[in-house]
Phi, psi and omega in degrees: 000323164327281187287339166301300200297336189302152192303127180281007181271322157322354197285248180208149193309299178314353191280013197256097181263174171285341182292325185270307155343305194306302164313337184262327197252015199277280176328305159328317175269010185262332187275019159287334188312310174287331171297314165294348184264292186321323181257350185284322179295292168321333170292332211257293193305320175326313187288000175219017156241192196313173169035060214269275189338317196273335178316285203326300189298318190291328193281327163301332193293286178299331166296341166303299206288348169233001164270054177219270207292308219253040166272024190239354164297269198018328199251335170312340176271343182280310171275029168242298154009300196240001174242335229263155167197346180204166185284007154266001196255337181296315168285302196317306184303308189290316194302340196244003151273294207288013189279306187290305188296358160292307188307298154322300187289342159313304171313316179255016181280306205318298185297353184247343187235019189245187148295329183318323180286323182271338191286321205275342188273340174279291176312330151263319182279292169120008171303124195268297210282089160011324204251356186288308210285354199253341170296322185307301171271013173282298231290308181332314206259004168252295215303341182310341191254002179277293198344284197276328160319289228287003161275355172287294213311291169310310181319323210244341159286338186284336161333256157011263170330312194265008146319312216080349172278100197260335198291327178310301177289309175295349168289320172310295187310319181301302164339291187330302172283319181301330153327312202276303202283358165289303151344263190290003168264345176273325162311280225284297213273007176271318203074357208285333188250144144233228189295344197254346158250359170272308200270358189269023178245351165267336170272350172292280169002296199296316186277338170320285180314284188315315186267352157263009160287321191278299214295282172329310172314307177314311165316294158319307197263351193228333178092319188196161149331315200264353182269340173296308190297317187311322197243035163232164194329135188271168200222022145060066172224025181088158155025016238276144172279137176305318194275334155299340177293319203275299205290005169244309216240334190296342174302319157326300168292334178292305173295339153326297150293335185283325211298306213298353184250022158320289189281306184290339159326299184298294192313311202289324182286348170260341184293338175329339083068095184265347198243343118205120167297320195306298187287331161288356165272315190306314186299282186347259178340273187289357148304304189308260202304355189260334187280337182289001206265337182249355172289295210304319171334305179296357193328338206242353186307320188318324183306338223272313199255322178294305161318310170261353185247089151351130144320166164066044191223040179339319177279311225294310189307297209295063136208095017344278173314337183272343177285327174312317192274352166305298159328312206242012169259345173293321190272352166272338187261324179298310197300317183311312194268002134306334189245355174272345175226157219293032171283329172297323203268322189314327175307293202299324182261263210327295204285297149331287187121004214289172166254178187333299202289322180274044158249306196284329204266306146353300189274009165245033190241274177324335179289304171287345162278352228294307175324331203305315160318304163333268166322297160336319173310282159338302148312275193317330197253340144299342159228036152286302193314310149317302181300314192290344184258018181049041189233058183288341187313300181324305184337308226259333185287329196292311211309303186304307184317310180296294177283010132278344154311310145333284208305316147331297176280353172276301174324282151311285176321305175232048184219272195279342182271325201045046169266036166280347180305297180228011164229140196290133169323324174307312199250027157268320160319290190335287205309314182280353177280291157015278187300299178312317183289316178313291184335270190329304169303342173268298179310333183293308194285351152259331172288336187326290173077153165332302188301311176291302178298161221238159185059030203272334210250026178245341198229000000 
């Protein structure tokens, strides 16, 4: 059984082709699609079971409010991934995830099920209307259980990955959507519930569902987690210690949060706006989501480089890095011909549905972000390449470093340059978003250096 399971990565260096990148990393980039189908549904039912205005309103409030605390799970499939090698560094790791992810879900069982919950939606969140704050904590007192899902989920995916079976995670996602949407067609067509408990009981659920399709699979293919861990490569760093666990991940979660405080950056600088903010945050926003439709696929490119690239292994990184900048110079040539040709603005009024004016304005939006595939690319295969050498601190320095960059370029722009002036604020966000993300990709990729990339000071 051992040897069925080895890694294709045990081959000899050279077996290592784009054809086989491409097989590993394709599933990965087909499952932002399903995540997005996924959340289009949940939207489309909110507007059609009861109290659909206050759902809608009500429910962006708690998905703020638990994508805030439990946002550093994420990193959990990235830290089994890049420490796990044997089935005690595999316990080391889950004790110290599901330690945290308890620690989350204590926080939002405490807001949702206290008095503690009705004080913080009035007094931080700043919710007035009574019947807002009792909608908040129906959403609280399901979502409160997303901690402990999506630590099932990530633990057992980093397994997977680091298997190569990648074909795994996007089959859980599929499970996923087909659930949710047996779900919410039986919610729309019952009435029984409403809208702010049909959708926080499909995102729990759901994800619910997802780490136990990826948990079974491990079983299947593995007999248990620890017999999964046991047989994927050792990566020869000794021990692993609670204080190498903390010291690789907290830089991680830390990048996490400055990331979630990105987008309301941008917004609040555009909104800045005396001459109509509506319509340049309405451009923002749907610019934003049609380019994310050729960014997100790469979200996962880092797996690419965390998996296959050794020490000592100088071809395997460069024909990573290079499928990586293929990948991400094909979806920027894409990004372009949304905006040279009337396919961006057609998405946009015709498919969205947007009105003239936030379409034509949109498309000089798609302009400043367009470069984006691209950078991202880049990024992403430097910090596959940090995560495997346990050198997450940069991560988290560049990550801060982009958003004073954000902030800056806001600052400037649409305080003493006034160039709000004469350049629309919508494409001035764009722009500083742009611009942060390079800053940030050129420090990982200049500090990264010889000592990290492998073989560097040999060729």
């Amino acid at each position: 059984m051992a040897e069925k399971n080895r890694k294709l990565t045990a081959l000899g260096d050279n077996c290592l082709s784009y054809k086989h990148l491409l097989a590993f990393f394709l599933p990965l980039a087909v499952t932002p699609f399903f995540i997005m189908s996924i959340h289009s549904l949940m939207n489309a039912a909110l507007a059609r079971l009861p109290y659909p205005e206050l759902s809608i309103a009500v429910f962006t409030v708690v998905k703020g409010i638990a994508n805030a605390v439990k946002a550093p799970d994420a990193m959990f499939m990235q830290l089994n991934v890049s420490l796990v090698d044997d089935r005690k560094s595999f316990y080391t790791t889950s004790k110290f995830a599901w330690s945290l992810g308890g620690g989350f879900f204590a926080i939002l069982f405490v807001l949702g099920y206290s008095p503690a919950g009705g004080w913080f939606l009035r007094n931080i969140i700043g919710l007035t209307d009574p019947e807002a704050i009792r909608f908040a904590l129906l959403g609280l007192r399901i979502t409160c259980f997303l901690p402990l899902a999506e630590t099932l989920r990530n633990v057992h995916r980093g397994l997977v990955i680091g298997h190569e079976r990648t074909r795994i995670v996007t089959a859980g996602t599929a499970v996923r959507l087909v659930m949710i949407s047996l779900f919410l067609f039986w919610a729309v067509r019952t009435q029984l519930i409403s809208g702010i408990v049909g959708a926080s009981l499909a995102w729990t659920l759901g994800i619910g569902i997802e780490g136990l399709v990826v948990f079974l699979a491990v079983i299947y293919y593995f007999s248990s987690p620890g017999q999964a861990a046991e047989e994927l490569p050792k990566k020869d760093k000794g021990s692993l210690k609670m204080a190498q666990v903390l010291s690789f991940f907290v830089p991680l979660a830390v990048m996490r949060m400055l990331w979630s405080f990105l987008q309301p950056l941008i917004q609040s600088g555009i909104a800045r706006s005396v001459e109509n903010p509506t319509l340049d945050l309405a451009a923002f926003g749907v610019a934003y989501g049609v380019i994310m439709l050729l960014v997100g696929p790469l979200r996962n490119l880092h797996q690419c480089s965390l998996v296959y690239v050794q020490e000592d292994d100088y071809d395997r990184w460069m024909k990573v890095k290079r499928f990586s900048l293929y990948a991400g110079g094909i979806c920027t040539l894409l990004s372009f011909a949304l905006f040279l040709t009337p396919a961006g603005f057609w998405i946009m009024h015709h498919i969205i549905g947007v009105s003239v004016e936030v379409a034509s304005l949109g498309r000089m939006v798609l302009l400043a972000l367009s470069i984006l595939p691209l950078i991202r690319s880049i990024r992403e295969a430097y910090w596959g390449l940090l995560m495997g050498r346990q050198a997450t601190k940069l991560i988290g320095y560049a990550m801060g470093l982009n958003l004073s960059v954000v902030f800056l370029v806001l600052l400037l722009a649409i305080g003493p340059l006034e160039a709000a002036a004469w350049i629309s604020p919508a494409v001035i966000g764009a722009a500083a978003f742009t611009i942060g993300q390079a800053v940030e990709t050129l420090v990982v990729w200049y500090f990264a250096g010889d000592d990290l990339v492998p073989g560097a000071g040999k060729n």
